[in-house]
N, C-alpha and C positions, 0 to 999 in steps of 0.2 A: 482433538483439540486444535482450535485455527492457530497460524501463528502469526493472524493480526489482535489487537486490540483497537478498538473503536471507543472514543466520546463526542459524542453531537449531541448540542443542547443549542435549543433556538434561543435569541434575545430580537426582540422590534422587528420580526419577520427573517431574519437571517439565521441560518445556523451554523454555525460554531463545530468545526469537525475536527477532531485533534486522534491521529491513529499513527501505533508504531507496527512496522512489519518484523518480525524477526525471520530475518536473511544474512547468510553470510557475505553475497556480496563481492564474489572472487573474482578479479579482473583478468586472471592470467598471468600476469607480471610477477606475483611473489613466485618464492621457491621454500622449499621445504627443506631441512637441515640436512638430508644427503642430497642437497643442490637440483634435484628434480623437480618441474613448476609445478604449483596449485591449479588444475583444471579453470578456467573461466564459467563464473556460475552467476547470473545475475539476473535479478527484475527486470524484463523488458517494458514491461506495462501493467501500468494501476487503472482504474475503472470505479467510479462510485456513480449506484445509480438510486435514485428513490421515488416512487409514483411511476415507475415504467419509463423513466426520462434518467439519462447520464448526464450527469449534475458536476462531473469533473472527470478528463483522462490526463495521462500521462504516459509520455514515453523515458524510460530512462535508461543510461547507460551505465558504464563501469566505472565512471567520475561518483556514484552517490555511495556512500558511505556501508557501513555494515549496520544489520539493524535499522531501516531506514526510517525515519519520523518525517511526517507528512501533516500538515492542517492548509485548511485552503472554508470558505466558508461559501453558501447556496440558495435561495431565495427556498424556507420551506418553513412547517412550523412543528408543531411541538405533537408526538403520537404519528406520527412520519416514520415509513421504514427504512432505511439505508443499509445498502449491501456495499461494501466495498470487495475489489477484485482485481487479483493479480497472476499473471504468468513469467516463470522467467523462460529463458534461453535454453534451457534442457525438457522445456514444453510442460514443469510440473506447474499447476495453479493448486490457487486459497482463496479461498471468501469467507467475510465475515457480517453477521447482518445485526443490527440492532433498533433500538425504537429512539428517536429523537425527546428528548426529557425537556 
């Protein structure tokens, strides 16, 4: 099972992309209750692409939150496939693909 979730639904030629990643998001800096850090573990890069064309990237760092929620919207229409794609920092990736409504 991914651990993105995806909604894209087109209006008047644009679509409408509303997607959460479930990451934890570790910057390095906490510590753990016998005082030892939390490893740094995070999203370096997102990727949505649809028609063979990347329709949105990103690079992010240890500033973005846990669980991270993203919309951003694309010139496409409606029966349109979008994959979205991401790697973090310890080289694991996810993707997630759905059909534009």
């Amino acid at each position: 099972m991914s651990s993105i979730r995806i909604k894209a639904k087109e209006r008047n030629g644009s679509v409408d992309v509303k997607t959460l990643m479930k990451h934890n998001m570790e910057t390095g800096l906490r510590k753990k209750k016998d005082g030892s850090k939390i490893p740094e573990h995070w999203i370096t890069d997102v990727t949505a692409e649809s028609g063979g064309n990347v329709v949105f990237a990103a690079a992010f760092n240890t500033s973005i939150s846990k669980d991270p929620y993203l919309a951003f919207k694309f010139a496409g229409k409606k029966g349109d496939s979008l994959t979205i794609s991401w790697k973090d920092n310890k080289g694991k990736t996810d993707s997630a693909q759905t059909i534009v409504k």
